[in-house]
C-alpha positions as CSV (number, residue, x, y, z in Angstrom):
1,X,23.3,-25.6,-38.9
2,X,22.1,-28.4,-37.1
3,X,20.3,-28.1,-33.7
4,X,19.7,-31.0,-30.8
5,X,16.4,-30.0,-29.8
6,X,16.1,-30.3,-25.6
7,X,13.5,-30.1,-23.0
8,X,13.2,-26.7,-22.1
9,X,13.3,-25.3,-18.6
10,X,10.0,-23.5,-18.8
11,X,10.3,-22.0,-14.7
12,X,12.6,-21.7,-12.3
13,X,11.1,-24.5,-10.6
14,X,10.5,-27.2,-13.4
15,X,12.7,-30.3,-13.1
16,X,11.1,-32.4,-15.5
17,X,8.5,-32.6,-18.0
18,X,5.7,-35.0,-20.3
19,X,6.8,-35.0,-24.5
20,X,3.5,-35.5,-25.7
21,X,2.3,-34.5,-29.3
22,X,4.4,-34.8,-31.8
23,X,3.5,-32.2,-34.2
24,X,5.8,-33.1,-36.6
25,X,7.1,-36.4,-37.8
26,X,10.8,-38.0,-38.9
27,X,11.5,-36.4,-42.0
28,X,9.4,-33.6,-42.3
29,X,10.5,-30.0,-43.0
30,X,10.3,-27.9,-39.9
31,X,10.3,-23.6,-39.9
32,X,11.8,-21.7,-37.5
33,X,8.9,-20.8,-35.1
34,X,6.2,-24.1,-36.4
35,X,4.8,-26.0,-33.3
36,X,7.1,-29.1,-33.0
37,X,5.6,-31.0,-29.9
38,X,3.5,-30.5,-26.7
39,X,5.3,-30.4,-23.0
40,X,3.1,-31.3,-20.1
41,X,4.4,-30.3,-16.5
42,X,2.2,-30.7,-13.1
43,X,-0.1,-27.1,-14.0
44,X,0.3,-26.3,-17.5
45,X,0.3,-27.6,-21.2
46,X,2.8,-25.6,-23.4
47,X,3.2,-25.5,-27.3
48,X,7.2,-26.2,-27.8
49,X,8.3,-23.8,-31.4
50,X,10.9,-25.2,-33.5
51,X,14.2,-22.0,-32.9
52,X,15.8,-23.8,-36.1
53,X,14.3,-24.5,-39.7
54,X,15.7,-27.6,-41.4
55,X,14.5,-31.5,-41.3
56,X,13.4,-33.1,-38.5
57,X,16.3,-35.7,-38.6
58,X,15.7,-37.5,-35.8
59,X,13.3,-37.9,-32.7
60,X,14.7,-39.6,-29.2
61,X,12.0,-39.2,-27.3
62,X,8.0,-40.1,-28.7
63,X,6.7,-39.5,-24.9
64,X,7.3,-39.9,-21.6
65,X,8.4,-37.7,-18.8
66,X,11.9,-36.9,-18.9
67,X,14.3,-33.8,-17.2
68,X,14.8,-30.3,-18.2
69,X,17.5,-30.3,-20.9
70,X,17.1,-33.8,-21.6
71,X,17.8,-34.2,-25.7
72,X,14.5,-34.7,-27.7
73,X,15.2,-34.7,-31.4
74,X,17.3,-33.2,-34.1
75,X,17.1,-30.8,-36.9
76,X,19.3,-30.3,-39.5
77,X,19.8,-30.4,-43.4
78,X,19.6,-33.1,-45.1
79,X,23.0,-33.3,-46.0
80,X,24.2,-32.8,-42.8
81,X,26.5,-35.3,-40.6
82,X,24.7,-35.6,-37.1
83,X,25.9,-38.2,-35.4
84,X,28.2,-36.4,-33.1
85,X,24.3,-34.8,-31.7
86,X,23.1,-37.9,-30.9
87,X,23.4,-39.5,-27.4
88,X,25.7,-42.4,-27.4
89,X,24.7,-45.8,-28.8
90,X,22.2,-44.5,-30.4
91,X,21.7,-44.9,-34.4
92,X,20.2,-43.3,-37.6
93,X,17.7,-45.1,-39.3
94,X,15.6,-44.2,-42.3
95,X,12.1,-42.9,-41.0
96,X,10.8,-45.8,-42.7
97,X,12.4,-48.1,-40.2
98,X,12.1,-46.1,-37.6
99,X,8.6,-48.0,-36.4
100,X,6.7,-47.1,-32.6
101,X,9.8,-45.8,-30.3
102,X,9.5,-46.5,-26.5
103,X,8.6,-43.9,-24.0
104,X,11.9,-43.5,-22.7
105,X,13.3,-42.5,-26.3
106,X,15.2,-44.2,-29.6
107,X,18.5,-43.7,-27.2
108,X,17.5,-45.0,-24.7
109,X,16.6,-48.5,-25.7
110,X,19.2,-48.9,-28.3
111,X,21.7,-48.6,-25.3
112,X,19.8,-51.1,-22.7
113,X,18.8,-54.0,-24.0
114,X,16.8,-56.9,-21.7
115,X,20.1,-58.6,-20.1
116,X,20.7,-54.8,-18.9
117,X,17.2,-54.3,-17.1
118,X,18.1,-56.9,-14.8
119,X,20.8,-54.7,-12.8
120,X,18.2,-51.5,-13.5
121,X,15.3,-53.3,-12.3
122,X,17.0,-54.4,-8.7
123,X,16.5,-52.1,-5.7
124,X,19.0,-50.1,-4.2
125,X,21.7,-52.1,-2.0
126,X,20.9,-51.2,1.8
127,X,22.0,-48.0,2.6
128,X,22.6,-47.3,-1.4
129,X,21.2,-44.2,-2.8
130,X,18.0,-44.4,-4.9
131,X,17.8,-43.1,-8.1
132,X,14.5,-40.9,-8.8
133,X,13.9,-37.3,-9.9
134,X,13.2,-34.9,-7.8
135,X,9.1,-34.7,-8.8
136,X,9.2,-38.5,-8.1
137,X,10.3,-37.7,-4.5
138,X,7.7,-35.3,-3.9
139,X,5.3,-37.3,-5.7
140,X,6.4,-40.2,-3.0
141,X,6.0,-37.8,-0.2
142,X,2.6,-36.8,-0.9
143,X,1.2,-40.2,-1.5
144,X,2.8,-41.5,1.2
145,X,5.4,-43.9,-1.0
146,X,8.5,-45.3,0.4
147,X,10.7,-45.3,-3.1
148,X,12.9,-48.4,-2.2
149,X,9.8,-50.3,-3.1
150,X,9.0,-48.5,-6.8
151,X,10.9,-50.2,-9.5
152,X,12.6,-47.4,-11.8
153,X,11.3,-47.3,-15.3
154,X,13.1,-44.6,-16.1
155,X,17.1,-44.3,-18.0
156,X,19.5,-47.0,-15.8
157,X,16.3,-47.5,-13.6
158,X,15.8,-44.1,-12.6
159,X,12.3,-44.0,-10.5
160,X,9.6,-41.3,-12.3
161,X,6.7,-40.1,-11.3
162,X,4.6,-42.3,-13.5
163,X,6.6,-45.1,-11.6
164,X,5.6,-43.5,-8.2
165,X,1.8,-43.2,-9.2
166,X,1.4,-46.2,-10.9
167,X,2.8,-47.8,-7.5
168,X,0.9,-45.9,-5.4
169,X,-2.6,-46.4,-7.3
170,X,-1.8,-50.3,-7.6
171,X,-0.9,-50.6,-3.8
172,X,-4.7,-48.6,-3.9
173,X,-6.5,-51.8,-5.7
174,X,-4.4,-53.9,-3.8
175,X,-3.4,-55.0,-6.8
176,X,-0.6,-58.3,-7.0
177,X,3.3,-56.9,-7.2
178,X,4.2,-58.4,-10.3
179,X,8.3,-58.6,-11.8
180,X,8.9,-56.9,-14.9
181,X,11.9,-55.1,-16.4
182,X,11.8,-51.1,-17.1
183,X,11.5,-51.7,-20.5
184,X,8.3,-53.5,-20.5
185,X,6.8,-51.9,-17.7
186,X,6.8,-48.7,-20.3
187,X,5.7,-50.8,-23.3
188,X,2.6,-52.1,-20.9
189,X,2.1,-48.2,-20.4
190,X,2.2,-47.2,-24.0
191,X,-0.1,-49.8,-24.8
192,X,-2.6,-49.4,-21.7
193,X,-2.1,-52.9,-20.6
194,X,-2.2,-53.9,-16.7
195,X,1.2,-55.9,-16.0
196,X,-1.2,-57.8,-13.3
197,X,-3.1,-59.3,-16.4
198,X,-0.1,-61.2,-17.6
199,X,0.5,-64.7,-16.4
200,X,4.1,-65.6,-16.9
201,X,6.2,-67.8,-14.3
202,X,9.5,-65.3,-13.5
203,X,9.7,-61.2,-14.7
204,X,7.7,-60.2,-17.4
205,X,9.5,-58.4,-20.5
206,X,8.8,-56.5,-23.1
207,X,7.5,-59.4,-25.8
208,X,5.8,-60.7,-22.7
209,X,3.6,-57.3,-22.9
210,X,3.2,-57.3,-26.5
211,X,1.9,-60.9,-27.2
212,X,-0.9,-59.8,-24.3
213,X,-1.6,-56.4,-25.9
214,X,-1.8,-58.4,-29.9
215,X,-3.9,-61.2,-28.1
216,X,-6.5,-59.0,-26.3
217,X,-6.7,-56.8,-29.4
218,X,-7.8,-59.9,-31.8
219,X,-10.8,-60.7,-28.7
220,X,-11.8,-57.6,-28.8
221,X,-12.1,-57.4,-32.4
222,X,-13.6,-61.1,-32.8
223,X,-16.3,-59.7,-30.5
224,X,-16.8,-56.4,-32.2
225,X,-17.5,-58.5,-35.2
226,X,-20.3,-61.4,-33.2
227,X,-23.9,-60.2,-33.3
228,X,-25.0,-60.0,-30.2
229,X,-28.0,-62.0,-29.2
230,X,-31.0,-61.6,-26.7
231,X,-30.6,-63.4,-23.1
232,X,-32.4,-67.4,-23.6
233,X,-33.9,-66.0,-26.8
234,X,-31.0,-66.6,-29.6
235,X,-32.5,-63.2,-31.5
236,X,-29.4,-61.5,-33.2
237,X,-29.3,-57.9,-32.0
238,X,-27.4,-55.3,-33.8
239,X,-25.2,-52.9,-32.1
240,X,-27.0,-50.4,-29.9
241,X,-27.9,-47.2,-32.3
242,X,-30.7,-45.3,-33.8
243,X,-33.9,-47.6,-34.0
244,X,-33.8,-49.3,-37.4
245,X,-30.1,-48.8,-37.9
246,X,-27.8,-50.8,-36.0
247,X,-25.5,-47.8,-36.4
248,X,-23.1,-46.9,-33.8
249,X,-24.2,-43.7,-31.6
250,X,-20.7,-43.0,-30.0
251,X,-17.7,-41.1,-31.5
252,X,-14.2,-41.0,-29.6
253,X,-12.0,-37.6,-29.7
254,X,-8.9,-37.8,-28.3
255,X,-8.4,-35.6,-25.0
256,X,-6.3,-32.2,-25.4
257,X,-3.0,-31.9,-23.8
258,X,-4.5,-29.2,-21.6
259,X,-7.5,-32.0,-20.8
260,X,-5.2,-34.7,-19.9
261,X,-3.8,-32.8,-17.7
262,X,-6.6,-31.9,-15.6
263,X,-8.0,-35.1,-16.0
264,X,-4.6,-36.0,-13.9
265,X,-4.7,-33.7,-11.5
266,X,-8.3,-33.6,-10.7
267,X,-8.4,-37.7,-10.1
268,X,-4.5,-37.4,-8.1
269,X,-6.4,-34.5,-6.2
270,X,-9.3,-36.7,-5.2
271,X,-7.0,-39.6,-4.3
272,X,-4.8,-37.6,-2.4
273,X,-7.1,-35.5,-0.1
274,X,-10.1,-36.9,2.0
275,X,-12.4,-33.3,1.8
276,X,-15.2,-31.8,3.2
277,X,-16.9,-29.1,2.0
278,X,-18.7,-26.5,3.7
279,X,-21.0,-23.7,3.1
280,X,-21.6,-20.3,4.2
281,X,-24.4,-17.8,3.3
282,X,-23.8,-14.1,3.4
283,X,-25.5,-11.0,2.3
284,X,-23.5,-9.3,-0.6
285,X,-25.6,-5.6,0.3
286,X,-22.3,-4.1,1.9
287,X,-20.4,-5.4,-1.0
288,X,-22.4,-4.0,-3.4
289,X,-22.6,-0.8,-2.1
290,X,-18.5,-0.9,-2.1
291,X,-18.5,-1.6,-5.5
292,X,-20.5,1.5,-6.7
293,X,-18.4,3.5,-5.0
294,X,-15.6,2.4,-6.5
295,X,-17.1,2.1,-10.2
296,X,-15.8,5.8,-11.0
297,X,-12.1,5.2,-10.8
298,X,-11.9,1.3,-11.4
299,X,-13.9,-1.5,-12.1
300,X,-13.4,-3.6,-9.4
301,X,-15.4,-7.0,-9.3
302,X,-16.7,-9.7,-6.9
303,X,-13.8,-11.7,-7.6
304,X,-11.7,-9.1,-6.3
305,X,-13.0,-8.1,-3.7
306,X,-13.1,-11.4,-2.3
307,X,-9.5,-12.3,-3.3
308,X,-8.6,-9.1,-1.3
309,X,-10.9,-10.4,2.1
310,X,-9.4,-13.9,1.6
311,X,-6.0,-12.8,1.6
312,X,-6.4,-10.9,5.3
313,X,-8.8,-14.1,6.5
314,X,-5.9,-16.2,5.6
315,X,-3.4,-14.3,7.5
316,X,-5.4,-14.8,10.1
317,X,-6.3,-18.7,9.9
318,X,-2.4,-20.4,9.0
319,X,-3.8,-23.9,8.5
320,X,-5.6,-22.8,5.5
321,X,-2.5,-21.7,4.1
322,X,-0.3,-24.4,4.2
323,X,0.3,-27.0,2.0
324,X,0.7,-31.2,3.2
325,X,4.2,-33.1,2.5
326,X,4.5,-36.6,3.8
327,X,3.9,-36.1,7.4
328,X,4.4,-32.4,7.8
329,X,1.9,-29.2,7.0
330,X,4.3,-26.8,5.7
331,X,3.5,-23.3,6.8
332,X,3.3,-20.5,4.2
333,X,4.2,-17.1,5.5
334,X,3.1,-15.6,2.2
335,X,-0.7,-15.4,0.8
336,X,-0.7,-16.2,-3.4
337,X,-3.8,-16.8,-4.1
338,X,-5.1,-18.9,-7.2
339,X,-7.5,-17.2,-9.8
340,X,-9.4,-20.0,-11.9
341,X,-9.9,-19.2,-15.4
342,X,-12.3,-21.1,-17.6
343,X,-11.2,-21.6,-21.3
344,X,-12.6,-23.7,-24.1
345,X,-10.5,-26.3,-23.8
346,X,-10.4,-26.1,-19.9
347,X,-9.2,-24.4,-17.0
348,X,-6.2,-22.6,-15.9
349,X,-4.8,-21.2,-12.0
350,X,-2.9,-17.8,-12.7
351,X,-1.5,-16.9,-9.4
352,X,-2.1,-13.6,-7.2
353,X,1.2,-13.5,-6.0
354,X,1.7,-11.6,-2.0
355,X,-1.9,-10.9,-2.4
356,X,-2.1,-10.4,1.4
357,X,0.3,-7.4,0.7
358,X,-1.7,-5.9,-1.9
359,X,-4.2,-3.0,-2.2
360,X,-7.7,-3.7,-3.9
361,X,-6.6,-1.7,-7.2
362,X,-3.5,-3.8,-7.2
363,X,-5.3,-7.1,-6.9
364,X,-7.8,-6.2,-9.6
365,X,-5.7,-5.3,-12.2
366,X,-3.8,-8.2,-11.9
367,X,-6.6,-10.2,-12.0
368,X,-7.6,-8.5,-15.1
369,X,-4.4,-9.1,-17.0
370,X,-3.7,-12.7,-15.8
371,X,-7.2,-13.3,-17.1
372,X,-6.2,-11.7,-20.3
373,X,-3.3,-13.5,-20.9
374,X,-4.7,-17.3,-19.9
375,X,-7.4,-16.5,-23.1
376,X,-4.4,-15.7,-24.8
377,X,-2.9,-19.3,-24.0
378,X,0.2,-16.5,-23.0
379,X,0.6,-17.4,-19.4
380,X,4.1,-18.3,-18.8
381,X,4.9,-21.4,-15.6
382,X,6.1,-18.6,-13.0
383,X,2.3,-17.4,-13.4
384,X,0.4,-20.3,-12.7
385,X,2.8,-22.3,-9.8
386,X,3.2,-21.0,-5.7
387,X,-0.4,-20.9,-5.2
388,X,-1.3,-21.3,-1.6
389,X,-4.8,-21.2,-2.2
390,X,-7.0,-21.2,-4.8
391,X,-10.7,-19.1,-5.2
392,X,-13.0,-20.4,-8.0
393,X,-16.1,-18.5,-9.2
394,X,-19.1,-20.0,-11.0
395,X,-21.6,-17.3,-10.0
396,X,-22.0,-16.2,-13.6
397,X,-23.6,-19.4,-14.6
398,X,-26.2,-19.3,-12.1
399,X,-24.9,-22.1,-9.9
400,X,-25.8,-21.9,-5.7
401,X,-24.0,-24.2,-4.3
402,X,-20.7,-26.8,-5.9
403,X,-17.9,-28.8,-4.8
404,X,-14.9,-27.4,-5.7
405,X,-11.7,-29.8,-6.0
406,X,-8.6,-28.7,-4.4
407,X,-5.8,-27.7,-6.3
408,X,-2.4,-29.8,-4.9
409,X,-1.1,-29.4,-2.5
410,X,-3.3,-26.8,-1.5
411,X,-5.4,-28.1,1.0
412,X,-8.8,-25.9,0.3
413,X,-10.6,-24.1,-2.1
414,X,-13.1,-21.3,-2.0
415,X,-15.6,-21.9,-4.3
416,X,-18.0,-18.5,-5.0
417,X,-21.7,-19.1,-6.2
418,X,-24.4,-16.8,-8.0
419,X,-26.3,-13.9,-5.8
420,X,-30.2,-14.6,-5.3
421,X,-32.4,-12.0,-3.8
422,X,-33.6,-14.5,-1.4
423,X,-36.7,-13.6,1.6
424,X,-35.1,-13.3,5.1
425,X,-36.8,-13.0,8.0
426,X,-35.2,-9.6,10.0
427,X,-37.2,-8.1,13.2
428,X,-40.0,-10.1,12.8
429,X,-40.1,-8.6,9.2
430,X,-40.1,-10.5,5.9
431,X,-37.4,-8.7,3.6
432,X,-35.1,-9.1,0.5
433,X,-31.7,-9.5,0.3
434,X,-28.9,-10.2,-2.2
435,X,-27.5,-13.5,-0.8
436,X,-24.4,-15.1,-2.3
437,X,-23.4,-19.0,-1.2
438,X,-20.0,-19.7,-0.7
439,X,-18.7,-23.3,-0.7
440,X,-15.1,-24.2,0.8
441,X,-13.5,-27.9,0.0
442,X,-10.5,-28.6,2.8
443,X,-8.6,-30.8,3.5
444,X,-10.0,-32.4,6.6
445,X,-6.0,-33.9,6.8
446,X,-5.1,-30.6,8.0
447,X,-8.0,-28.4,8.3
448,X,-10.8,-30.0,10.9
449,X,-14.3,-28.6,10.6
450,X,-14.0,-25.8,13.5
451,X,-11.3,-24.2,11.5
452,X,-13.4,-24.4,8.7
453,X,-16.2,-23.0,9.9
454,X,-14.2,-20.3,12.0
455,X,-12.0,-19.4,8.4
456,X,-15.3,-18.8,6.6
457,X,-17.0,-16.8,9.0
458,X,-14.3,-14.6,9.4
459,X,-15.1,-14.1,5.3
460,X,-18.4,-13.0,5.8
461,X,-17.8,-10.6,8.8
462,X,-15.2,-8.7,6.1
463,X,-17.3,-9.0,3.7
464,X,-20.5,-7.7,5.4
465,X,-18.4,-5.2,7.0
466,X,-15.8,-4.7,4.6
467,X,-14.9,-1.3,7.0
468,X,-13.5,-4.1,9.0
469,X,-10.4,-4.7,6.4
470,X,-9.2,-1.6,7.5
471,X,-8.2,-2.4,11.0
């Protein structure tokens, strides 16, 4: 029976989503339970399965960021009649006309041709109300966007969040506005072409972007193809390589899902928040000896332990807690605390959700299976979005001192370093002591360097008197 293959709602607070990866292609067979695409949301990569088996009759969308339930595809039989599945105006072609499909999706562009940007690529009448998805509005909050000025790339000019960023990072440069329709604003996206670089009297469309991106190609490949020669000197030069060789030394491997994704969110991050980060020196002895007496009934480990004095510090120091959107810090009257896991292919938050209501056991066992599960590439959206704050630990490797990013819209990050037995000077004796760096990145937005200070000495007074949890 044939299925129409959607964008899944993966939590209860997804709205939208990135197609990415197309595992399989027009035409092929698919299984019930084979990996058909890749689905990209703001802290996760997940692996979509096929519920279905048949062929993969159709695909809408190639890429792009779309909304939950939005239809991506079709399987069926063969044989099967499916045009009653497929969106309106939209129709079948044989995979071997099928070609490169826009971001937006076959449907999309079969129904809005160039004459129809024109109305989609005007900006709401005054007082109208302007179309954009809800993570485009928050996107616009946080970077400080006012959306009447963001030309919708999306279906009937609907702003995104790529529209919002790609805005806000132009208005950055202070890049030139430039005019160009919805249509070839995402063909100058697929093929990484800056609208700015085209010169063309009036709005810019679509062949407009792909005579640019076919006459840049053919430079770049003329000068692939010159020898280089030396400066005043007119001695050819092959391409850098191994002495003797002229061989390239480079090779190109496309970035993960999982990596593009961080790659995102760590350069938004650093956009978005002007930080400071400070750090703190405390003597892990009392910690230690905690630990030991604990080892008979659980393992419990630094990570823990610090997630539980974090928790009660937090409590106690609101502006570390809350979160930035537009003009207003947003209070959070719960403590989830963020865990980062390193994988292979990257890193992953699990959230410690009401960990300020939580006993030690409790925290470390959850720790210990949210760990589990992100090696397991198992951890489902609930568990990795809601963080208020986020704890980081690179002590294993050795490392003394880092700058941790901050995980948005978290505004700090407690970044936990290796113990040295380091030589401290007590009574007018030289002795040695177990001494563990902590580095905290915040968000001097909200969080000014007296708070800072004041939050991470209240850490090590718990945890060089962990008694002190108790009161």
């Amino acid at each position: 029976m044939a299925e129409l293959v959607v964008l899944p709602k993966l939590g209860l607070t997804m709205t939208e989503g990135t197609v990415s990866n197309w595992r399989k292609a027009k035409g092929d067979r698919v299984e019930q339970g084979d990996i058909l695409f890749d689905v990209e949301t703001d802290k996760i990569s997940n692996e979509i399965e096929a519920k279905t088996s048949g062929v993969l009759r159709e695909i809408l969308v190639e890429e792009g960021t779309v909304e939950v339930f939005h239809p991506l595809a079709v399987i069926a039989e063969a044989s099967e009649d499916i045009s009653s599945l497929l969106p309106a105006g939209a129709s079948l072609k044989p995979a071997a006309e099928e070609g490169a499909s826009s971001a937006a999706g076959a449907s999309v562009q079969a129904a809005a041709g160039e004459d129809d940007e024109a109305a989609a690529d005007a900006p709401a009448a005054p007082g109208g109300r302007i179309k954009a998805s809800p993570l485009a509005r928050r996107t616009a909050r946080t970077l400080g966007v006012e959306l009447s000025s963001v030309r919708g790339t999306g279906p009937l000019g609907r702003i995104t969040d790529g529209d919002v960023r790609r805005y806000a990072e132009s208005a950055r440069q202070g890049s030139p506005k430039v005019r160009i329709s919805p249509a070839a604003a995402k063909e100058a996206a697929a093929l990484g072409v800056n609208p700015a670089d085209i010169r063309r009297d009036g709005r810019i469309m679509k062949e407009d972007v792909r005579s640019f991106a076919a006459a840049e190609g053919q430079a770049a490949e003329s000068a692939a193809q010159a020898p280089a020669s030396a400066t005043g000197g007119g001695i050819s030069r092959p391409a850098a390589g191994p002495a003797g060789t002229g061989e390239q030394t480079v090779s190109r491997v496309p970035m993960s899902a999982m990596r593009k994704v961080i790659a995102k969110r760590m350069r938004e991050s650093v956009d978005i928040s002007p930080s400071v980060t400070y750090n703190m020196r405390l003597d892990t002895t009392a910690l230690a000896n905690l630990r030991r007496q604990l080892q008979a009934s659980r393992k419990i480990t630094y990570t823990d332990l610090l997630v539980a004095i974090t928790a009660k510090a937090l409590l106690e120091f609101p502006l570390l807690n809350c979160s930035i959107e537009g003009n207003e810090l947003v209070f959070h009257k719960a403590v989830h605390i963020g865990v980062a896991v390193g994988l292979e292919g990257g890193l992953v938050v699990p959230v410690v959700r009401d960990a300020h209501l939580k006993g030690l056991g409790e925290i470390s066992e959850e720790v210990r299976l949210l760990a589990a599960a992100a090696r397991d590439n198992a951890l489902t959206p609930a568990e990795m979005t809601g963080g208020t704050f986020t704890i980081t630990n690179l002590g294993m490797y050795g490392m003394e001192s880092f700058s941790p990013i901050i995980n948005q819209p978290e505004v700090a990050i407690l970044g936990v370093n290796a113990i040295v037995d380091t030589p401290v000077a007590v009574n007018g004796e030289v002795v040695v002591k177990p001494l563990m760096n902590l580095s905290l990145t915040a968000d001097h937005r909200a969080v000014d360097g007296a708070v800072a200070a004041g939050f991470m000495q209240r850490i090590k007074a718990y945890a060089e008197n962990p008694a002190l949890l108790l009161l």
